[in-house]
C-alpha positions as CSV (number, residue, x, y, z in Angstrom):
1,X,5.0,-28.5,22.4
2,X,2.9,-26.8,24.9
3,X,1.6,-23.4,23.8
4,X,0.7,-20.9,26.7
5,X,-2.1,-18.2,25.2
6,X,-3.5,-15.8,27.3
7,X,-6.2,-13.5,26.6
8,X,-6.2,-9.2,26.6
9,X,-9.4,-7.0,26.1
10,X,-8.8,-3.8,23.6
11,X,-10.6,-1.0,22.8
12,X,-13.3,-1.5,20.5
13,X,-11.9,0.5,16.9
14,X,-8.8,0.3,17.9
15,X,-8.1,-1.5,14.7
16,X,-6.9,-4.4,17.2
17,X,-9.3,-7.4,18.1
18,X,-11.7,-6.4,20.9
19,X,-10.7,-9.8,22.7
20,X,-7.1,-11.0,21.0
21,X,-5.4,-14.9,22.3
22,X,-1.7,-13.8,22.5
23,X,-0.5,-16.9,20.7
24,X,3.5,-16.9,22.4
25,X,4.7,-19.6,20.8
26,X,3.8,-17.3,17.6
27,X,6.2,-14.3,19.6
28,X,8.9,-16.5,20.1
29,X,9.4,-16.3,16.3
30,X,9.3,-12.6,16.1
31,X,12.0,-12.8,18.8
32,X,14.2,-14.4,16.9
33,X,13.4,-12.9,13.9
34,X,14.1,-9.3,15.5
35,X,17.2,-10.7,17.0
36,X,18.9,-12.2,13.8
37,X,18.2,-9.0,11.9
38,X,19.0,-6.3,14.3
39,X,22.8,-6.5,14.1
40,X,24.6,-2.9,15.0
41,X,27.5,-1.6,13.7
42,X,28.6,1.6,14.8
43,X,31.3,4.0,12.6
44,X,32.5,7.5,13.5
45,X,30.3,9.6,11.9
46,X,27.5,6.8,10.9
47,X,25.1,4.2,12.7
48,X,24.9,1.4,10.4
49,X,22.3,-1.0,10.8
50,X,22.4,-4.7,8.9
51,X,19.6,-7.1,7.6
52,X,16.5,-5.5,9.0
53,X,15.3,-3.8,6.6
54,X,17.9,-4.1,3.4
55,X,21.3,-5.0,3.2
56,X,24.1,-2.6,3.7
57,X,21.9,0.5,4.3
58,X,22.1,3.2,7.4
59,X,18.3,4.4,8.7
60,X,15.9,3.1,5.8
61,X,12.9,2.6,6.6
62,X,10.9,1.4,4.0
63,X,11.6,3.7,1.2
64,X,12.5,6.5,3.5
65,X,15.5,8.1,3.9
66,X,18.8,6.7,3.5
67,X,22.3,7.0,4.1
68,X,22.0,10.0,6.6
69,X,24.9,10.9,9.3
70,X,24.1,12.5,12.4
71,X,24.5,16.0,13.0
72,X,28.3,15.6,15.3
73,X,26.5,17.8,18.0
74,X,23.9,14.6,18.7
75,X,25.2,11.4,20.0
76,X,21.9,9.5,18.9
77,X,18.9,8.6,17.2
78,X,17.5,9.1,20.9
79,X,19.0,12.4,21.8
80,X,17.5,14.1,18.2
81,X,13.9,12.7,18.8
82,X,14.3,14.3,22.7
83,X,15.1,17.5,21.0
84,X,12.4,17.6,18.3
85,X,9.4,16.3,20.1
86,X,7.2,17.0,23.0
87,X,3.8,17.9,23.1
88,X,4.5,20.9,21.9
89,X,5.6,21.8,18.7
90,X,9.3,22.5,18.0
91,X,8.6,24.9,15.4
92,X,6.2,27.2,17.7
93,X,7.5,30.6,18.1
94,X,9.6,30.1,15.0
95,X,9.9,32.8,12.6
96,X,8.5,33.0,9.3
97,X,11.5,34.2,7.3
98,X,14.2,32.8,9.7
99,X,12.6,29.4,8.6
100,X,12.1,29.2,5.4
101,X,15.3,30.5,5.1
102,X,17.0,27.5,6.8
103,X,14.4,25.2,4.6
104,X,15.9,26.7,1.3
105,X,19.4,26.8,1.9
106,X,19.3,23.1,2.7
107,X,20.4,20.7,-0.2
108,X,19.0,17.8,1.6
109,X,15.1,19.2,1.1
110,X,12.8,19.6,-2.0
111,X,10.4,22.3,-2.2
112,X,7.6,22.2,-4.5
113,X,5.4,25.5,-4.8
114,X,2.0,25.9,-6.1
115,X,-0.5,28.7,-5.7
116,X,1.3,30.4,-3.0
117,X,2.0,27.6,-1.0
118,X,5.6,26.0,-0.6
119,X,6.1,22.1,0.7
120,X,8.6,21.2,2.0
121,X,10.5,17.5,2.2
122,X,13.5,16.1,3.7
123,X,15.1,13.9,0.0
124,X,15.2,9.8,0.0
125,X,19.0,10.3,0.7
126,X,19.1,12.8,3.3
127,X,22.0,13.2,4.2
128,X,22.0,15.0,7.7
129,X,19.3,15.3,10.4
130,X,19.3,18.3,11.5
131,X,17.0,21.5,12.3
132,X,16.2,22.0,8.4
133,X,15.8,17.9,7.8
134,X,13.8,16.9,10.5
135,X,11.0,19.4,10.5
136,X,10.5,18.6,6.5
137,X,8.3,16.2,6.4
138,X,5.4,18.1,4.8
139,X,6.1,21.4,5.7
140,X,4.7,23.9,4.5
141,X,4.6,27.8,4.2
142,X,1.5,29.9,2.9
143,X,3.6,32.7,1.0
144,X,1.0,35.5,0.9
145,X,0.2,35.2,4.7
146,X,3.7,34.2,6.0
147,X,2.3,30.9,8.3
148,X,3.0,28.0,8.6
149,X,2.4,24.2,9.6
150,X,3.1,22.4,12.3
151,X,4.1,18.8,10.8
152,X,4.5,15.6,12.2
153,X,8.5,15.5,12.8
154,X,10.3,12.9,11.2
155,X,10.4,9.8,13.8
156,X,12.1,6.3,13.6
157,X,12.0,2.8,13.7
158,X,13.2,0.8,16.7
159,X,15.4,-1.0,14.7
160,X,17.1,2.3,13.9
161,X,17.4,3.5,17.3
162,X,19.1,0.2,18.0
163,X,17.1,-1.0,20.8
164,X,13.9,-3.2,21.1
165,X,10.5,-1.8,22.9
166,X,10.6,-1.9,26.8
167,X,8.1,-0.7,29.0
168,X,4.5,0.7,28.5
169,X,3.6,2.5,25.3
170,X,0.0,4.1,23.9
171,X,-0.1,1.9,20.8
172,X,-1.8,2.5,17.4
173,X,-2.5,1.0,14.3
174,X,0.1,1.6,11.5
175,X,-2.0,2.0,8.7
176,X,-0.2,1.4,5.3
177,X,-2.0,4.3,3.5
178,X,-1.1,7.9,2.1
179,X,0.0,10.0,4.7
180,X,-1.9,13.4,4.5
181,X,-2.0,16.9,5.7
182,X,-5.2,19.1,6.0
183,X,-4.1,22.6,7.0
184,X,-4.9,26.2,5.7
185,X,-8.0,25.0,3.4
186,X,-6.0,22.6,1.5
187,X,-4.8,19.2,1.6
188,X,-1.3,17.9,1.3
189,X,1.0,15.0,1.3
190,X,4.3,14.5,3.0
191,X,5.7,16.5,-0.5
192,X,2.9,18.0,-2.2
193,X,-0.5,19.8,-2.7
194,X,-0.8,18.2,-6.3
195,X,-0.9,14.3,-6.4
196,X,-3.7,11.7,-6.8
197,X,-4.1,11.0,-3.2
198,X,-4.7,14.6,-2.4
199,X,-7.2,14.8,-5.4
200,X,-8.9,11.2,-4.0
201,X,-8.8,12.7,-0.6
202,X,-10.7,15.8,-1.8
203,X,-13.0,13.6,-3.3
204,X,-13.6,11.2,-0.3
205,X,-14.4,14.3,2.1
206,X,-15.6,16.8,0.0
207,X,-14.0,20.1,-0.7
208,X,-17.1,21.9,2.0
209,X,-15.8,19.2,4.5
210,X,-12.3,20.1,4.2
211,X,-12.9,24.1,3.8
212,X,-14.6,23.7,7.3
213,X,-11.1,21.9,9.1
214,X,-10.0,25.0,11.2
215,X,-7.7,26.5,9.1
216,X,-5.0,27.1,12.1
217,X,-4.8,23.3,13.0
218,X,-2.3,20.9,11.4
219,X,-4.4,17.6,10.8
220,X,-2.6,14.2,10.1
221,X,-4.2,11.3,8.8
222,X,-3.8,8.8,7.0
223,X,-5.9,8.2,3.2
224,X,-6.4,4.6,2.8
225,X,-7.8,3.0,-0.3
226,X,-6.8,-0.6,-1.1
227,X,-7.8,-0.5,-4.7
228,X,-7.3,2.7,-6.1
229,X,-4.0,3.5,-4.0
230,X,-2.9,0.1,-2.6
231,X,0.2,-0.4,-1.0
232,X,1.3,-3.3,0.4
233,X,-1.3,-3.4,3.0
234,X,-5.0,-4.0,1.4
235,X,-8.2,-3.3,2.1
236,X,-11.7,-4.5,1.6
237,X,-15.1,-1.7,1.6
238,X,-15.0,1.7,0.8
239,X,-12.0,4.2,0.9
240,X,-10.8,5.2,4.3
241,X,-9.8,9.3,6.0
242,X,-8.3,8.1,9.8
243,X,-7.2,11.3,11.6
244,X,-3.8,10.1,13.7
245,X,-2.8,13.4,14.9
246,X,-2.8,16.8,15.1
247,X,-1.8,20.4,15.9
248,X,-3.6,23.5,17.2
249,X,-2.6,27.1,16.2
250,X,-0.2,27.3,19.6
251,X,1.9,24.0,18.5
252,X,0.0,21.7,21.5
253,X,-0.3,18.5,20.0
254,X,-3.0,16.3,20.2
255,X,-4.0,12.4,19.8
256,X,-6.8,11.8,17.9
257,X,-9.0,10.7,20.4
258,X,-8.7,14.0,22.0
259,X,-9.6,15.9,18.8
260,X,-12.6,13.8,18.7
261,X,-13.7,14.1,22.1
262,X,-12.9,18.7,21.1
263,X,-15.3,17.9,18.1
264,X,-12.4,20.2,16.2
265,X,-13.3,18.6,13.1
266,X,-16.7,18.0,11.2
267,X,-18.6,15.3,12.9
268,X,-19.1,13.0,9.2
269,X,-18.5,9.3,8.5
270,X,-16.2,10.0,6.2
271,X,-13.7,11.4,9.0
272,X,-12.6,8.3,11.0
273,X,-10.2,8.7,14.4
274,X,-7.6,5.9,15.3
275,X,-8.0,4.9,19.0
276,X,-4.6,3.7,21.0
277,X,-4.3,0.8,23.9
278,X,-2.0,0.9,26.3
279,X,0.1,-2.1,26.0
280,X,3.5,-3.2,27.9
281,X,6.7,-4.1,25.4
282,X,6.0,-8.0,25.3
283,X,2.2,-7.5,24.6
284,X,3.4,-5.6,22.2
285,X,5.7,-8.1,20.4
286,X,3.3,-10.9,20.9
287,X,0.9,-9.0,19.2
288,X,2.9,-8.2,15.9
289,X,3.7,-12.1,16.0
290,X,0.0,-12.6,15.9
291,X,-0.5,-9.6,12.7
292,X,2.0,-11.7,11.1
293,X,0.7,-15.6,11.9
294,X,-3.0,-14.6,10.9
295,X,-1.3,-13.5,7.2
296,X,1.1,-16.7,7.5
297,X,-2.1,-18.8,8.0
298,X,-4.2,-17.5,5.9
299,X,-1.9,-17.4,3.3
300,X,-4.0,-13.7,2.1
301,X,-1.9,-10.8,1.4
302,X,-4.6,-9.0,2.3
303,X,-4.6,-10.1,5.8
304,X,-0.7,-8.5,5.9
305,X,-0.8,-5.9,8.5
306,X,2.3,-2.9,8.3
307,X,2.6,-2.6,12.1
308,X,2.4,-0.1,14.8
309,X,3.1,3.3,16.1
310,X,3.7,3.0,19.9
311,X,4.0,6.8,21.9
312,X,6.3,7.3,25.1
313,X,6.8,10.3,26.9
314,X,5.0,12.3,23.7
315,X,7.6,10.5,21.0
316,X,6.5,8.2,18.2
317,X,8.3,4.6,17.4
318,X,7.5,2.8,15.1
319,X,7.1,-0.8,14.8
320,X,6.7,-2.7,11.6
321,X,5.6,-6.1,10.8
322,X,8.6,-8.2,10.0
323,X,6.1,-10.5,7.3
324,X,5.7,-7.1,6.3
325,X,9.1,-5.5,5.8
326,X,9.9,-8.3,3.5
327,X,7.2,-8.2,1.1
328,X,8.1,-4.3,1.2
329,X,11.3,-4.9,-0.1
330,X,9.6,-6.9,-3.6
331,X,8.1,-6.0,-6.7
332,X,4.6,-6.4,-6.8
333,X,3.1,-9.0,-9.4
334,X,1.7,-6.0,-11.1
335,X,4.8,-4.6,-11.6
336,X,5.5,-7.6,-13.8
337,X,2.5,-7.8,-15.8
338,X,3.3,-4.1,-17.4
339,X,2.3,-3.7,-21.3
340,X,6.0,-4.7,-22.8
341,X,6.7,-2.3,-26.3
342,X,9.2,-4.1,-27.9
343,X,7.5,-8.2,-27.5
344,X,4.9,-9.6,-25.5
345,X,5.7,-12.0,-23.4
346,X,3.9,-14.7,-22.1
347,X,2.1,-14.4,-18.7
348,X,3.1,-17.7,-17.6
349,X,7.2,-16.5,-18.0
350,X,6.5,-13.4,-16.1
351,X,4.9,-15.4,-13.4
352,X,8.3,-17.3,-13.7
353,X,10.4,-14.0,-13.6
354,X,8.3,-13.0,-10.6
355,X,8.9,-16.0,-8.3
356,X,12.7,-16.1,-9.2
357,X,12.9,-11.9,-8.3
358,X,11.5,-13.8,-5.0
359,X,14.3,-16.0,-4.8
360,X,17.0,-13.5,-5.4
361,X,15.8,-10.8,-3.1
362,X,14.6,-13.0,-0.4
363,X,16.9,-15.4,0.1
364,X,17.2,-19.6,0.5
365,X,17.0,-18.8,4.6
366,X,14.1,-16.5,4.7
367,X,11.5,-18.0,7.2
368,X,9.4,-15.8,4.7
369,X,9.9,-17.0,1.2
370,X,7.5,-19.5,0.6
371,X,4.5,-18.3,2.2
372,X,5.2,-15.2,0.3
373,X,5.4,-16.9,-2.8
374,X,1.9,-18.3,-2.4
375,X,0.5,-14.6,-1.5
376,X,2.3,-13.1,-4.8
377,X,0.9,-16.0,-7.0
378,X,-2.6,-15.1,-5.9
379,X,-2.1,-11.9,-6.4
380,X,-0.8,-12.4,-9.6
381,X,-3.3,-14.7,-10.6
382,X,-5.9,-12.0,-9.2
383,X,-4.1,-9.4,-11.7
384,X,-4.4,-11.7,-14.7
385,X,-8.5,-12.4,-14.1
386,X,-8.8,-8.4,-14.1
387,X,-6.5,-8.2,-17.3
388,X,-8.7,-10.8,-19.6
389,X,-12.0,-9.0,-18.3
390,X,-10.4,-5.5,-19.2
391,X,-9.6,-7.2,-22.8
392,X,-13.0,-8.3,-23.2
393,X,-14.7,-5.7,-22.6
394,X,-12.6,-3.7,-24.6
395,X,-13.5,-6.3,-27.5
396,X,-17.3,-6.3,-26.7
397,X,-16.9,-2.6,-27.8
398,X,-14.7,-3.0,-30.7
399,X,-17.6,-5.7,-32.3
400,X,-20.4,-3.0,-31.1
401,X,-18.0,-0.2,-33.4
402,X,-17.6,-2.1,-36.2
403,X,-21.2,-3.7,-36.8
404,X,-22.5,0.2,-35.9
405,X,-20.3,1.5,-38.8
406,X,-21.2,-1.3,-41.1
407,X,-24.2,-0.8,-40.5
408,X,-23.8,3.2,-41.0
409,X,-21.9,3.4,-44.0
410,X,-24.5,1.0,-45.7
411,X,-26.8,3.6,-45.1
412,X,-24.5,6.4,-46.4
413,X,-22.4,4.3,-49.1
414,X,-24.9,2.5,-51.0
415,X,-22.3,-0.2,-52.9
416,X,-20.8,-1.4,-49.5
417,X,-21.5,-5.1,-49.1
418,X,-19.5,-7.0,-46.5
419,X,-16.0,-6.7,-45.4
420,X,-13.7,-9.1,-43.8
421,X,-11.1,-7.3,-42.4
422,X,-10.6,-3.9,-40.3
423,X,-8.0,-3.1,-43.3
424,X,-10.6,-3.2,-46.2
425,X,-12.4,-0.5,-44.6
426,X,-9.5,2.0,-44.5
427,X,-10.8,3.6,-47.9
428,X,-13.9,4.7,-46.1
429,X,-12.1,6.3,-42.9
430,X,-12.9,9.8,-44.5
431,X,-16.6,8.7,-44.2
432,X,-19.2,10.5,-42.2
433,X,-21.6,8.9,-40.1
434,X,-24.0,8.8,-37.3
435,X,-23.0,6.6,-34.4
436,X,-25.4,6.8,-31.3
437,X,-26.9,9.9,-32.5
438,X,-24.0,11.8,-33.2
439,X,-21.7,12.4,-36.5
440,X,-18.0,11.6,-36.5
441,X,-15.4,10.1,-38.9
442,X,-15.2,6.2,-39.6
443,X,-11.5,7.0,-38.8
444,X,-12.5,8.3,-35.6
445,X,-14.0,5.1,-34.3
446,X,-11.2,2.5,-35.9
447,X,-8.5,3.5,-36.7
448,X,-6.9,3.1,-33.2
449,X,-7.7,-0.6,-34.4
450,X,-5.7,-0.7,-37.6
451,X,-2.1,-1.3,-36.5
452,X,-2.9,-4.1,-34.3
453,X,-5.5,-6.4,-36.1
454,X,-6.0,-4.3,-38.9
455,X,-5.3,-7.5,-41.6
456,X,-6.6,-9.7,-38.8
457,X,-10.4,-11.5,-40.2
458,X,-13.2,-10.6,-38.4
459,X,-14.0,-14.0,-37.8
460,X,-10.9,-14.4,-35.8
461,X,-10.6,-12.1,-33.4
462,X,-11.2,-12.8,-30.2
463,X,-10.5,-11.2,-26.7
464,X,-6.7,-12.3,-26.9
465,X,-5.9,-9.5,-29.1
466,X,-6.5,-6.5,-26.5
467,X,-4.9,-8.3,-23.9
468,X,-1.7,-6.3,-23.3
């Protein structure tokens, strides 16, 4: 089969190849890939969408929300995102109390408060999209000063809308990260001021950096950090901060080039800017055919790319990976590698249970399925090296706490000998001794260690018993 590549020039740091081959034997896939899972089915008060993302669900979009009708004033998807977005904000000139009012009143929204602050979030099973639903996506309110953000507004998938990509769009990468809010002096996600990723984020930047963000712009940006907060996208080098977005105090919206260029934010290398290329619709798809046949190739799961986020007429699509949707839909191998209270079982079943859950979810038919197994045995495999190291470390420090005791109580308890088990020591736990230079309780050091290998002989232990 002849294969016709052609080449396109990008952006440098666009997160895209500076020179890409636009492989289009490699798009003809994703073609029919898109067009065997974009089947439309359209009820009275519903748009129901089948086998993109999951079966039998209405909007998802990879774990957001589900199951929502359309308020009976809107025709479509289309017709909301024209009445919600434009370069200006649809909440400017909004008032304070009128808002969070409307926020409050709707069941389809949690609010979480802390230290004066409210956030604000449309629920996994929204149920409506409406003027309440679709400005909660991290909302908030400042109580004491009666402001607000300007968040992004919720935005959709094309598969959702019911239509593929056609003409030009300003494309980014979709990074498969945290998304995050710096306004006001603090930093939130899509839900919350008080999460690990806002705590890592605080870290990564540094509590000066983010006091000096402009406290009237609404930043969006995305955290990234493939080990400590991996999703199914991954990482290699230090934690990443890309800023995709943002707000000034007048609702005017602005790509993140542009706040770059404004120098709105601290110039620091922790503070990264995504940078868009302008792309036509089947650049577009022969690109995401080409995300997915580098992972495919490779056979890496962390070469797996999420996707993109193309703009038109100042409205966000996005566009996700279809290599990528279906490895969103699994449980990770880490997810079956969990400590187990009532048995342990061995790691060799689980790797079993793992690759059957593969089966099931996937399908027989799914173009997918066996290059995905490969990724998720690696992975697991990957997961079980870091599990034996954990366990024998933790018994490098058990042997250092036992022959430091020994070696204590000999001093302290002249009759003590030898012992040949963790359990013949119990009589001493009351014991006080002097372990690197300061005094605790025997019982303090071991007896975490009793229920497990208590009557096991030192002699026998080895790394195995601290594996989970």
């Amino acid at each position: 089969m002849l294969i016709n590549t052609c080449k396109y020039t990008f952006t440098d740091k666009s997160g895209f190849s500076n020179i890409d081959t636009i492989n289009h034997h490699a798009a003809n896939i994703i073609r029919m890939w898109w067009i065997r899972h974009s089947n439309i089915l359209i009820g009275s008060a519903k748009l129901r969408q089948a086998n993109y993302f999951e079966d039998d669900t209405t909007f998802v979009d990879n774990g957001e929300s589900k199951n929502s009708e359309i308020n009976p004033e809107i025709t479509s998807l289309q017709n909301i995102l024209s009445n919600f977005w434009s370069r200006t904000h649809c909440l400017f000139g909004s008032n304070y109390d009128e808002l969070i009012t409307t926020i409050q009143a709707s069941r389809d929204i949690t609010i979480k408060k802390k230290e004066g602050y409210f956030i604000a979030k449309y629920k996994d099973n929204c149920s409506v999209w409406n003027d309440a639903t679709m400005v909660s996506r991290g909302l908030a309110f400042n109580a004491s000063k009666k402001t607000f953000s300007f968040p992004l507004v919720k935005f959709f998938s094309f598969n959702q809308l019911r239509t593929r990509p056609s003409g030009e769009y300003q494309v980014y990468v979709k990074y498969d990260g945290s998304a995050i809010y710096i306004w006001d002096g603090i930093v939130f996600t899509l839900g919350s001021t008080c999460s690990t990723q806002v705590d890592m984020v605080n870290k990564h930047l540094g509590v000066d950096v983010v006091a000096a963000f402009p406290s009237d712009w609404t930043i969006f940006g995305e955290y990234v950090d493939g080990i400590n907060d991996s999703k199914v996208e991954r990482i290699s080098g230090p934690p990443r901060f890309i800023v995709t977005y943002g707000y000034d105090s007048d609702g005017n919206g602005y790509f993140p080039e542009e706040i770059k260029y404004k120098k709105i934010l601290p110039t620091i290398p922790t503070i990264e800017y995504a940078t868009g290329v302008t792309m036509n619709a089947d650049d577009v798809m022969i690109r995401l055919a080409e995300m997915d046949q580098k992972a495919i190739k490779s056979g890496m799961i962390e070469d797996v790319k999420e996707g993109m986020v193309l703009w038109k007429n100042n409205i966000p699509y996005k566009l996700k990976s279809p290599l990528y949707l279906d490895i969103s839909k699994l449980k990770r191998p880490v997810n079956f590698l969990k400590p187990m209270k009532k048995k342990k079982v061995k790691y060799s079943k689980r790797k079993v249970d793992m690759l059957e859950h593969i089966d099931t979810i996937l399908k027989s038919d799914n173009i997918h399925l066996d290059i995905i197994k490969t990724m998720f045995t690696r992975e697991f495999d990957i997961e079980i090296e870091k599990i034996v190291k954990k366990a024998n470390d933790e018994y490098i420090i058990f042997k250092k706490n036992i022959d430091a005791v020994i070696a204590s109580l000999k001093i302290t308890v002249k009759s003590i000998t030898t012992f040949t088990c963790l359990s013949e020591m119990k009589r001493y736990f009351g014991e006080t001794i002097k372990l690197n230079d300061n005094t605790t309780r025997v019982s303090n050091v071991l007896s975490k260690y009793v229920r497990n290998i208590g009557s096991v002989p030192f002699n026998q232990i080895t790394y195995h018993y601290f594996m989970p």
